[in-house]
C-alpha positions in Angstrom: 17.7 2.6 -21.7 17.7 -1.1 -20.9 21.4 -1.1 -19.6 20.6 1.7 -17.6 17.4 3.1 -15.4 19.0 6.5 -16.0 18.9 5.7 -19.7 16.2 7.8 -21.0 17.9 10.9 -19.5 21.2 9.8 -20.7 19.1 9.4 -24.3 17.7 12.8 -24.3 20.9 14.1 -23.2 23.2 12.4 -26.0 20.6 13.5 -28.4 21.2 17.4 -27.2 24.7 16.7 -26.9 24.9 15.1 -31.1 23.0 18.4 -31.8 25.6 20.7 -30.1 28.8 19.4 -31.6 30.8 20.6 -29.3 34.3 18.6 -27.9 33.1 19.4 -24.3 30.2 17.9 -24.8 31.3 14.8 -25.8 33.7 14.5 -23.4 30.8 14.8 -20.6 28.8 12.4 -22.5 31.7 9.5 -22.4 31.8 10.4 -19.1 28.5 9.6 -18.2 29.0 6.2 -20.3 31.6 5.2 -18.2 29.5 6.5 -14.8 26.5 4.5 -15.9 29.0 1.3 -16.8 29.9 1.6 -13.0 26.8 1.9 -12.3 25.2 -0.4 -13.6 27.8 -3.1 -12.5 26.9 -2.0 -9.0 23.2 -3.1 -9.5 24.8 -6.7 -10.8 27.4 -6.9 -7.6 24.1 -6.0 -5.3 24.4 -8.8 -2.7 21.0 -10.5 -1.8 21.7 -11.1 2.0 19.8 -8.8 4.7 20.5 -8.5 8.2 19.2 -10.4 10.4 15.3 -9.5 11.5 15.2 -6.9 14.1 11.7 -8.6 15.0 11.3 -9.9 18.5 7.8 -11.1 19.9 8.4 -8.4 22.6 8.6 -5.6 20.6 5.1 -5.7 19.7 4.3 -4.4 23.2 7.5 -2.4 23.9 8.2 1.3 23.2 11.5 3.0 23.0 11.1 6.2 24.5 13.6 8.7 23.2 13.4 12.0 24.7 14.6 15.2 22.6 17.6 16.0 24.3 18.8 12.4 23.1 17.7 12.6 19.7 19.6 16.4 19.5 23.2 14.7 19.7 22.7 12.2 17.4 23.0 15.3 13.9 25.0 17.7 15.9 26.3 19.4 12.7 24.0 21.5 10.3 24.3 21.0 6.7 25.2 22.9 4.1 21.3 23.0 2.4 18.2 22.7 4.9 16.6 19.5 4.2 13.7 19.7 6.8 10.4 20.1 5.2 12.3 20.9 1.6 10.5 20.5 -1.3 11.4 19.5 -5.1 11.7 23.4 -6.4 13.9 24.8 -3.5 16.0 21.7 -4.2 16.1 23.0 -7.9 16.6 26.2 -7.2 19.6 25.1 -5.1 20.9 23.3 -8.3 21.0 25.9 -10.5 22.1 28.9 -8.1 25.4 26.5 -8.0 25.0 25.8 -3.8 23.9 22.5 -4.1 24.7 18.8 -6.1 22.9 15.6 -6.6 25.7 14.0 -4.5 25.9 16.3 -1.6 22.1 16.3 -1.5 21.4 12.6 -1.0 24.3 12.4 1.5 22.3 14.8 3.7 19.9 12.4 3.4 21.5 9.2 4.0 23.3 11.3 6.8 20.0 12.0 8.6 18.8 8.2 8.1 22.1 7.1 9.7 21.4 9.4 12.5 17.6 8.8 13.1 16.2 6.0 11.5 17.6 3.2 14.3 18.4 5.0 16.8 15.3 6.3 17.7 13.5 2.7 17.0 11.8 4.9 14.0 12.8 1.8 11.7 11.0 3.7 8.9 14.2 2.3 6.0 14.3 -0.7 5.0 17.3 -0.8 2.6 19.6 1.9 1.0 19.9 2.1 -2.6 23.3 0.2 -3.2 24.1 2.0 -6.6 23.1 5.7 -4.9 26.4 7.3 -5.3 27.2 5.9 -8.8 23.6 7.1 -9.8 24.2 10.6 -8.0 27.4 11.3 -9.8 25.7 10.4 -13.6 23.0 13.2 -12.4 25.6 15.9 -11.3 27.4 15.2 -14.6 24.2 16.0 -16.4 23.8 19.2 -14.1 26.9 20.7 -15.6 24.7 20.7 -18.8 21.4 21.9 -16.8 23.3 25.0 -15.7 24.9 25.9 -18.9 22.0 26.0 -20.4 22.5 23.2 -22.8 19.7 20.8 -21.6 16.5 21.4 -19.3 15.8 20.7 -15.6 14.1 17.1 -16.1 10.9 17.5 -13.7 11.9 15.4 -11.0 15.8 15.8 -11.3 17.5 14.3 -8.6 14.8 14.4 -6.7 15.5 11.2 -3.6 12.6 9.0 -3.3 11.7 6.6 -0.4 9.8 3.6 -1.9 7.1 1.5 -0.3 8.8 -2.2 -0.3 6.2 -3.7 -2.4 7.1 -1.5 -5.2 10.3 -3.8 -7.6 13.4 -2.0 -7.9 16.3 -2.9 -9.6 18.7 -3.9 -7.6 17.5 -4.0 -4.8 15.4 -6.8 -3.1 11.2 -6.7 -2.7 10.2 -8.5 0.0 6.7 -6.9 0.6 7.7 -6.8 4.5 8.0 -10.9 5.1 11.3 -12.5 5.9 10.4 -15.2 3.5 11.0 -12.8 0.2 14.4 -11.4 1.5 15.9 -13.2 -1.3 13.3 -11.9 -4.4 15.4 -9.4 -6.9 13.2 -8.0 -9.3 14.5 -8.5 -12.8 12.4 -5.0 -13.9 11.8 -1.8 -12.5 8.2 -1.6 -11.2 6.2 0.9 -14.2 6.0 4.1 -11.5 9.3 3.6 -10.5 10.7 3.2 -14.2 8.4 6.3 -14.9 10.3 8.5 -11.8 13.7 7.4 -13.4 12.7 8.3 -16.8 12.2 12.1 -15.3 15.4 11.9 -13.3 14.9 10.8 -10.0 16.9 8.9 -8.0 15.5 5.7 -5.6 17.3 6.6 -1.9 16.3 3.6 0.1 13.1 1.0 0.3 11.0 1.5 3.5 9.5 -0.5 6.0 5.9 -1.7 6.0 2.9 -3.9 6.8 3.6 -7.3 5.9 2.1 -8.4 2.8 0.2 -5.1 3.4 -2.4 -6.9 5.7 -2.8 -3.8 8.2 -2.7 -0.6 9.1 -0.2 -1.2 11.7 3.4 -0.9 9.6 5.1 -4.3 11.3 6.4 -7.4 9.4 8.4 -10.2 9.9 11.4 -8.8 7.9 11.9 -5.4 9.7 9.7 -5.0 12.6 7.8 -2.4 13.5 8.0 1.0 12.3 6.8 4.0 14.6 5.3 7.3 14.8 7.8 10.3 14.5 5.3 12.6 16.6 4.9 10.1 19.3 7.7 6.9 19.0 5.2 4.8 21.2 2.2 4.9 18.4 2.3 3.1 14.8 3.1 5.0 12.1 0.0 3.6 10.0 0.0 1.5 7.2 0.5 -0.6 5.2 2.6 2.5 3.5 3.8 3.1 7.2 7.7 3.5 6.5 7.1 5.8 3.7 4.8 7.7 5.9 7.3 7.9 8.3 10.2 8.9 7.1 8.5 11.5 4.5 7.1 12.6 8.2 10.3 12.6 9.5 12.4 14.5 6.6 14.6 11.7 5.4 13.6 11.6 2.3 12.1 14.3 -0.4 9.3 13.0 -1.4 7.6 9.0 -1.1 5.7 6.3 -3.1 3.2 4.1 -1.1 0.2 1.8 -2.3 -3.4 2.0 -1.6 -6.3 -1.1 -1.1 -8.2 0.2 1.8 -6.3 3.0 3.0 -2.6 2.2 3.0 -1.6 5.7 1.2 -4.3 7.8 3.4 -3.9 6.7 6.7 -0.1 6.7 7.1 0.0 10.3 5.3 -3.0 11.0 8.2 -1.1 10.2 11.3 2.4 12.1 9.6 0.4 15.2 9.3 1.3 14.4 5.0 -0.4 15.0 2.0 -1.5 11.0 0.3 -2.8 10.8 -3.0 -5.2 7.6 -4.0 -5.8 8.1 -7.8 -8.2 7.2 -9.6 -8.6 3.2 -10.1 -6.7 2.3 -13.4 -5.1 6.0 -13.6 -1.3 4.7 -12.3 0.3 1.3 -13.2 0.3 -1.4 -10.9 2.8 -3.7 -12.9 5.8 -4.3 -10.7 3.8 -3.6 -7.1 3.4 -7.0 -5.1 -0.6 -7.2 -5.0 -2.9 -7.5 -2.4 -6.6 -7.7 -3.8 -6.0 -6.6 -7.6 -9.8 -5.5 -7.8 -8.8 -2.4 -5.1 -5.4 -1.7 -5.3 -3.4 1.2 -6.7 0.1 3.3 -6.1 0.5 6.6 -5.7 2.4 9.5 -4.1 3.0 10.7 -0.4 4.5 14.0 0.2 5.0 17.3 2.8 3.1 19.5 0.0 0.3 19.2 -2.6 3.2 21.2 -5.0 5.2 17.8 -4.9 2.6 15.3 -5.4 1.7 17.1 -8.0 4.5 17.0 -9.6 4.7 13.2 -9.2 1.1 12.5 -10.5 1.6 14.7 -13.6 4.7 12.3 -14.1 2.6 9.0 -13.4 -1.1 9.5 -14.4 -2.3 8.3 -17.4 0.2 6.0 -18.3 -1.4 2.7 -20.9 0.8 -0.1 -19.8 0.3 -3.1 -21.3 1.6 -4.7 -18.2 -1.9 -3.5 -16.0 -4.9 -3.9 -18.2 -7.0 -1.6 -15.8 -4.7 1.5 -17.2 -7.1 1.0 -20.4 -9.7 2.7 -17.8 -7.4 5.8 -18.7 -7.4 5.6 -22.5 -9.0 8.8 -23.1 -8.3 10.9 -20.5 -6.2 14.0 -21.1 -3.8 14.2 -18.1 -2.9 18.1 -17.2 -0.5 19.7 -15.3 -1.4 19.4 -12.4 0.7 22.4 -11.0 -1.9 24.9 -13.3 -4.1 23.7 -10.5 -2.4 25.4 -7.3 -4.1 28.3 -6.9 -4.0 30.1 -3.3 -7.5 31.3 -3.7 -8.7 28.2 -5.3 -11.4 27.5 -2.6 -13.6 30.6 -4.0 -16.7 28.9 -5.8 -15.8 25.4 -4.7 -18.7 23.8 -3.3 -18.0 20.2 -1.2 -20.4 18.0 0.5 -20.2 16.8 4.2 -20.3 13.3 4.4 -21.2 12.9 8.0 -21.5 9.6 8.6 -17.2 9.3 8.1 -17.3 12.7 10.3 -20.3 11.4 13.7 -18.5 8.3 14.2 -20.0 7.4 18.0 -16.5 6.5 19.2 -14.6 9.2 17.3 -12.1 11.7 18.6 -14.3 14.6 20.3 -11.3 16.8 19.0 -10.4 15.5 15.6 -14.2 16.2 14.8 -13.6 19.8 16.3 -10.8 20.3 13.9 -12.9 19.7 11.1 -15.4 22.2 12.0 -13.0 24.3 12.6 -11.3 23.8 8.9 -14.8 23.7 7.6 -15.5 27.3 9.2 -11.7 28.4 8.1 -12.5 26.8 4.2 -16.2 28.9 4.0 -14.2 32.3 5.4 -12.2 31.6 2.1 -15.0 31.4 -0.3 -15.9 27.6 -0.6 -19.9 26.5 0.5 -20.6 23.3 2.2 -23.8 20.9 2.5 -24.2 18.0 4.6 -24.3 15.0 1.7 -25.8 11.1 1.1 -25.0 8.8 -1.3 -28.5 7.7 -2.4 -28.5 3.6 -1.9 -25.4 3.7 -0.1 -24.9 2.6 3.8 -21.9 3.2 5.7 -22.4 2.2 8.8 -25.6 0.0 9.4 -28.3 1.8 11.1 -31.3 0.0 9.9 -33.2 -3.2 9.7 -34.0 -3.1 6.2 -33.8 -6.7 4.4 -30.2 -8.1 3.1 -30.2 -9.9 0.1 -29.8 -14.0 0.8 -26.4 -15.6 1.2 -26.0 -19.4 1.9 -25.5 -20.6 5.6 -22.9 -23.0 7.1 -25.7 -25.5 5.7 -25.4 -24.1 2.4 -29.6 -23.1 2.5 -29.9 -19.9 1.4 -31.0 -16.9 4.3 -32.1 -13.4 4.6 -30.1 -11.8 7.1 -31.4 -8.8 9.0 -28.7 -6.7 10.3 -30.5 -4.7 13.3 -30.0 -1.1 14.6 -26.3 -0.4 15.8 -24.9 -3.1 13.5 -21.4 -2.7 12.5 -21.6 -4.3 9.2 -20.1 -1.8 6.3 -20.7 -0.4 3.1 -24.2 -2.0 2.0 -25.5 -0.9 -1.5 -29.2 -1.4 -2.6 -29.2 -3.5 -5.4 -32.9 -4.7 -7.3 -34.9 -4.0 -3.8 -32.2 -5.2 -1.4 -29.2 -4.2 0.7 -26.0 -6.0 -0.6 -22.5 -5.6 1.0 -20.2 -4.4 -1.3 -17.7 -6.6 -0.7 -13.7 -6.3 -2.2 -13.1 -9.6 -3.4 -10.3 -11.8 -1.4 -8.0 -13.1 -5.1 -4.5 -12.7 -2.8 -4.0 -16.0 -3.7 -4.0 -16.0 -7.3 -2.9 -12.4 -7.5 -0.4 -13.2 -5.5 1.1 -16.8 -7.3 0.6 -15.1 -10.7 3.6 -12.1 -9.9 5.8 -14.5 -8.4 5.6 -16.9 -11.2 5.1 -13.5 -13.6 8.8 -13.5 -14.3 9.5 -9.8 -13.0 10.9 -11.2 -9.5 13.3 -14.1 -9.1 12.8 -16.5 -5.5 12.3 -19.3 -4.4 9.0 -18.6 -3.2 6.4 -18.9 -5.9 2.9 -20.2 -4.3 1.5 -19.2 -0.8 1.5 -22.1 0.8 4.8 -22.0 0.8 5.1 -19.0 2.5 2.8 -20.6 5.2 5.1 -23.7 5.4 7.9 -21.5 6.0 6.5 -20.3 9.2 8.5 -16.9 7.8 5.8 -14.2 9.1 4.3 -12.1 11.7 1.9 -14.1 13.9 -0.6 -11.1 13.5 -0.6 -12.0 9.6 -1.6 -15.9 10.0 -5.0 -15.6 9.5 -4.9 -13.5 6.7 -2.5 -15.8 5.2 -4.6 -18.8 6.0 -7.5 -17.5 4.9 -5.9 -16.5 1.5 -5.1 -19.9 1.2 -8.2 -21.0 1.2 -9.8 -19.1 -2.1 -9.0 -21.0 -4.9 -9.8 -18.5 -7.5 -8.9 -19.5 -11.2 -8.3 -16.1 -13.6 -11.1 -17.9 -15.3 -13.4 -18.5 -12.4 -12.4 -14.7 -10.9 -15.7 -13.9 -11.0 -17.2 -16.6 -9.0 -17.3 -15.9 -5.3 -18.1 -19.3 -3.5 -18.3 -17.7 -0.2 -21.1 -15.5 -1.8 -23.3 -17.8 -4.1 -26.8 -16.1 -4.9 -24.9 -12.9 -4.4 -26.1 -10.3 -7.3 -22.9 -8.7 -7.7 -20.2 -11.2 -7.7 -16.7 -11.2 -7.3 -15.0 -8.7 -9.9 -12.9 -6.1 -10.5 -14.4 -2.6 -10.9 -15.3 -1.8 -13.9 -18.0 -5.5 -13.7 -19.3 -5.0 -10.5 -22.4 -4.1 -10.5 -22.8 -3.0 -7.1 -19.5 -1.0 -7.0 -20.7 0.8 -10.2 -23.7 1.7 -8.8 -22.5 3.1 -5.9 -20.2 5.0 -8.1 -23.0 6.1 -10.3 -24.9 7.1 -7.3 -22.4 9.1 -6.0 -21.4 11.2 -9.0 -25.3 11.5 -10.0 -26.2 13.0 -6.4 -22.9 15.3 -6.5 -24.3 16.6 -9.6 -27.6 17.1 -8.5 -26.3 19.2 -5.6 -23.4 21.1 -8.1 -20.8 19.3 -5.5 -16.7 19.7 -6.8 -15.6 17.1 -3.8 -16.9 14.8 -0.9 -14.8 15.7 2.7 -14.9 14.0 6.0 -12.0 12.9 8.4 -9.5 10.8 6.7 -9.0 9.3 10.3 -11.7 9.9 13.5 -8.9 8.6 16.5 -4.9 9.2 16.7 -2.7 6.6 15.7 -3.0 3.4 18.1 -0.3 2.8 20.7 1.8 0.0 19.9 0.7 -3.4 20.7 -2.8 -1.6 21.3 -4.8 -3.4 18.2 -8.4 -2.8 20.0 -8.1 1.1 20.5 -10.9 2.5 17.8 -8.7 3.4 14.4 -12.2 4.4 12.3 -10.3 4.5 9.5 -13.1 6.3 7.2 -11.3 5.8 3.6 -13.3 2.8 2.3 -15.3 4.8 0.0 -12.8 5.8 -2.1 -11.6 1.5 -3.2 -15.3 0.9 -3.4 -16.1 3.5 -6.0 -12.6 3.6 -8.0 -12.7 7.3 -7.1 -9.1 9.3 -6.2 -9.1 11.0 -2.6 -6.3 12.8 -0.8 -5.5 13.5 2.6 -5.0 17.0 4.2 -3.3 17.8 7.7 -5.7 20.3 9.8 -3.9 20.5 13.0 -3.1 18.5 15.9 -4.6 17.0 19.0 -2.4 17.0 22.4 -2.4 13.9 24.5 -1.2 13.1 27.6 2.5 11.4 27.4 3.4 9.5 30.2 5.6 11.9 32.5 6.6 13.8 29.7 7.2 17.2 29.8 5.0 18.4 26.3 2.3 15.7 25.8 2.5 14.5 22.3 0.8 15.9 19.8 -0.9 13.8 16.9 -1.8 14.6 13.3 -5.8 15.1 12.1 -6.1 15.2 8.2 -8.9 16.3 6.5 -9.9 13.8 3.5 -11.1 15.3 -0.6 -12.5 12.6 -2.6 -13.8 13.7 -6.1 -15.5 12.1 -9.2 -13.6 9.4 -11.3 -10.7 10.9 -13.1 -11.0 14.2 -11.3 -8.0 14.7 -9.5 -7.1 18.1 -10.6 -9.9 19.3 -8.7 -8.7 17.2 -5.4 -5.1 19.0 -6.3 -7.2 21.9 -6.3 -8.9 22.0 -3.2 -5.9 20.4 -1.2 -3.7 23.0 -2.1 -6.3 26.0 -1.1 -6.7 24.1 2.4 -2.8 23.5 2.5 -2.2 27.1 2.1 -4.6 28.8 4.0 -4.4 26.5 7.2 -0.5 26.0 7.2 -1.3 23.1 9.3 1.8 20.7 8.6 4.7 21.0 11.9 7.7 18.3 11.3 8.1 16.4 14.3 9.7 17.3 17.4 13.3 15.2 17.7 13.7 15.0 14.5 14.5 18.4 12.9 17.7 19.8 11.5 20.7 19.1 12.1 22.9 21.4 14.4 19.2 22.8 15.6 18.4 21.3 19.4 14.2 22.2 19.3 11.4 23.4 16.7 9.5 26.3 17.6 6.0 26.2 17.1 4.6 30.0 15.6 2.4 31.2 17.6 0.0 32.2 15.2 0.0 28.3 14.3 -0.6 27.3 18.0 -4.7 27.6 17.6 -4.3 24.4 15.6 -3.2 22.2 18.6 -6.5 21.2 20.6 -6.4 19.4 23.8 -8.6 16.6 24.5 -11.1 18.7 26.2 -12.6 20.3 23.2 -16.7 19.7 23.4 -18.8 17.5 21.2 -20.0 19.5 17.8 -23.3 19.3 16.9 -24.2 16.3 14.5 -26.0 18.8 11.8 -23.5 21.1 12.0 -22.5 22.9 8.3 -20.6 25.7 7.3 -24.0 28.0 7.7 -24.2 27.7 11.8 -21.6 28.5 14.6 -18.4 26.2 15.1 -18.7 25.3 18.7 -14.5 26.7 20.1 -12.6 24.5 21.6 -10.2 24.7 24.0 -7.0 25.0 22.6 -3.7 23.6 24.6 -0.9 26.1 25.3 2.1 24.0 24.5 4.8 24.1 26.8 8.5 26.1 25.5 6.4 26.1 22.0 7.1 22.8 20.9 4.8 20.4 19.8 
């Protein structure tokens, strides 16, 4: 297993193989030797050098606008297995029933991503998997074995993964998104990565995202700017953005992305995906380049809850010695979470409204509608709602209660009053007084400590170089800079100087007072009202157009880094926009998002797979569907999930109890969204 990330399989194999006896057996097995020899001699002949950056300052405010007809020509020819919207068991299935190998599989794939990915300005892929073939011929050797019965199906065999490009992969260079780590190699698989390998899948390609994972808008310095399959002139979220797009877009089976603030959930959102944030401590971060080690966390995007499921079953759980957090973990029994997709699984489920991610003053008249409208759908199917408060807990400031005294610019200590129509976020009353929960800026040491961790080789090891360099995206210099600036010591961590006299500090999770209480809060009031899940928008607007950074986002996903809870997105329809002279406005993605109590997340798998099957929301993108097929059709009886933008304000109180106001749904044009 250490000459080899296919070396667990190749073990398990052997082993069945030794057992069996048999001449042909042995025969397969030195062949899969000398497969994974070539192999792994691929990884070591990997070259380093990337092409030069697509990035220009002027594609920050330029779209490419690709019309269908142009996108139809570029696939002309239909494969021999349907890889739009596939999932991991008709892939399987297609394995065993003898139409379908590891090798022809990811060559549809890396056919598609020849024929979409740049031509369309998607720019979703970052890098293909060097060693792909050589690793897709050791897997259809072991399928010979699979199908004669001599060895099971591994869970995720062959199965093509598109990885987030903070996640090291052997192989193949990390650069987080910034030109100045296009020449760091990892020298160890990342520990979800290593995990997927050990069940047999197979990395396809690295994907594009935000740099460093600063924003929500997926541009970098290395690669550019990655856009929106449903509308090319819109980001395609972030900071996971390339996996959200290309999952989105069908190039790929299934994706991993990383979460801080939102980076899993909001790309997943605007692809019309399913994101999973686990719970804090639940999945490994050893081997993911961090961004604020008190928050973040990886985790799987996907087309259905049945995939992402399959994934977390694989990655939850795991006590690496390489993340201390995973200790969170120690004594948690980690299912299958497959047991848990049940199509009536809504019945009895009771979820509280959390309406202050839901009013948002300058949110989406129509994204709200379609979450009355999946409320109303989700009660029809058996599940009871109540409008719910986190007891302590403030959003969005709408008071002018006292805040508890931070140090001026003169370092004298101050109340601060934070009046009606505020915008500060996510306060927490702590001994008699608001505090603002606040996750900590450690970038800095977080992000010296991997590059000097040994697991990467560059020449980069300290920020400042990277700010010397002038090697980033002018959008990411203040982040950068202001990194720079917090000199936090591993034994200091907890010392915020920006904060002095602050109650809570500066720590991770399971220290911090006033995240703990606000997670204590939380799961004390759920209980009190018999609550299995919190829902709300994941997102209250469409995805900004590019080069439009003041647009309102309203991402509403803080709630789930603050508490360490797990959350995952759900599509619920779409909302048509005007395109400019088009002839079918775009239509963009609205996601419903299920956040549950620590640890919980077979409930969440639960819940999202109820909603998944009874609304049928998810359409794959228009331009980007199979190959040898000009145009998607849009069933009619799916079309009363498209609203226009003329859909009337709900009411504020609104719960599952009282009318859903209708809206006014769009007829779309030939059927196509």
């Amino acid at each position: 297993s250490q000459i080899s990330p296919f070396g667990a399989l190749l073990s398990e194999l052997s082993g069945k193989m030794v057992a069996q006896s048999s001449h042909r057996s042995w025969v397969l097995l030195a062949g899969l030797v000398l497969l994974t020899a070539r192999q792994t001699a691929a990884h070591a002949e990997c070259e380093v050098a990337l092409p030069a950056s697509p990035y220009r300052f002027a594609q920050e405010f330029t779209a490419q606008n690709v019309t269908v007809k142009q996108v139809a020509v570029l696939c002309p020819k239909a494969p021999k297995f349907p890889v739009v919207e596939a999932t991991i068991d008709s892939v399987h299935a297609a394995f065993m029933d003898g139409t379908l190998t590891c090798t022809e599989l990811v060559n549809i794939y890396v056919d598609r991503i020849h024929a979409y990915d740049q031509t369309t300005g998607l720019n979703s892929i970052q890098r293909m998997n060097p060693a792909l073939s050589a690793e897709a011929l050791v897997l259809d050797a072991a399928l010979l074995l699979i199908r004669a019965g001599s060895v099971t199906m591994p869970s995720l065999f062959c199965v093509p993964l598109l990885v987030k490009d903070n996640y090291n992969t052997v192989g193949m260079v990390t650069t987080n998104g910034a030109a100045v780590l296009v020449d760091a190699m990892p020298t160890r698989d990342s520990t979800m990565v290593q995990q997927l390998k050990n069940v047999g899948a197979l990395i396809l390609a690295k994907t594009t995202m935000s740099e460093w994972a600063f924003s929500y808008e997926s541009k970098g310095s290395a690669y550019g700017v990655s856009r929106n399959p449903y509308d090319l002139n819109r980001y395609s979220g972030g900071s996971s953005g390339g996996t959200g797009a290309s999952i989105g877009a069908n190039l790929g089976l299934i994706g991993l992305g990383s979460d801080t603030g939102g980076s899993i959930r909001v790309p997943a959102s605007q692809q019309a995906l399913i994101g999973l944030r686990p719970t804090q401590g639940f999945t490994s971060r050893a081997g993911i380049v961090p961004l604020r080690s008190d928050a973040d966390i990886g985790g799987p995007i996907g087309r259905t809850v049945r995939d992402v499921a399959k994934l977390m079953t694989v990655l939850a759980g795991v006590q690496d010695p390489l993340d201390a957090i995973t200790s969170y973990a120690a004594n948690i029994t980690v299912p299958n979470y497959e047991d848990y997709l049940l199509a009536d699984g809504l019945t009895g489920m009771k979820f509280g409204i959390l309406l202050d991610y839901v009013e948002r003053a300058d949110g989406d008249a129509n994204f709200k509608a379609l979450f009355y409208q999946a409320v109303a759908n989700m009660t029809a199917a058996g599940a009871t709602f109540v409008n719910f408060t986190i007891p302590g807990w403030k959003a969005v400031w709408n008071g002018t209660e006292q805040t508890r005294s931070f140090p001026n610019a003169d370092g004298i200590p101050k109340p601060r009053n934070v009046t009606a129509g505020g915008s500060a976020v996510a306060y927490f009353l702590v001994d008699g007084l608001y505090e603002q929960i606040r996750l900590c800026n450690p970038f800095k040491m977080d992000l010296e400590t991997f590059l000097n961790g040994g697991s990467t080789t560059t020449a980069v090891t300290t920020l400042q170089q990277v700010l010397d360099s002038g090697l980033y995206h002018p959008t990411s210099y203040s982040s950068l800079y202001g990194g720079s600036l917090v000199n936090y010591t591993k034994a200091g961590f907890a010392d915020d100087f920006r904060y002095q006299g602050a109650t809570c500090g500066c720590t991770d999770l399971a220290e911090d007072k006033c995240r703990m209480g606000l997670r204590k809060s939380m799961v004390d009031a759920m209980d009190a009202q018999d609550i299995d899940a919190i829902v709300y928008l994941s997102l209250s607007n469409p995805a900004r157009v590019i080069g439009d950074r003041l647009a309102a986002l309203n991402g509403n996903q803080q709630l789930s880094p603050y508490t360490g809870a797990p959350a995952i997105t759900v599509p619920i329809g779409f909302v048509a926009y005007p395109g400019a002279g088009a002839a079918v406005s775009p239509a963009m993605p609205a996601s419903i998002e299920i956040l549950g109590k620590p640890f919980e997340e077979n409930i969440l798998i639960k819940a999202a797979y109820a909603v998944e099957t009874l609304l049928k929301a998810r359409m794959p993108p228009r331009g980007f569907g199979a190959c040898g097929v000009t145009n998607l059709v849009v069933p009619s009886s799916r079309r009363s999930l498209i609203a226009t933008d003329e859909a009337p304000q709900p009411k504020r109180n609104l719960i599952a109890t009282e009318p859903v106001p209708e809206a006014k749904w769009a007829r779309v044009e030939n059927n196509q969204i």
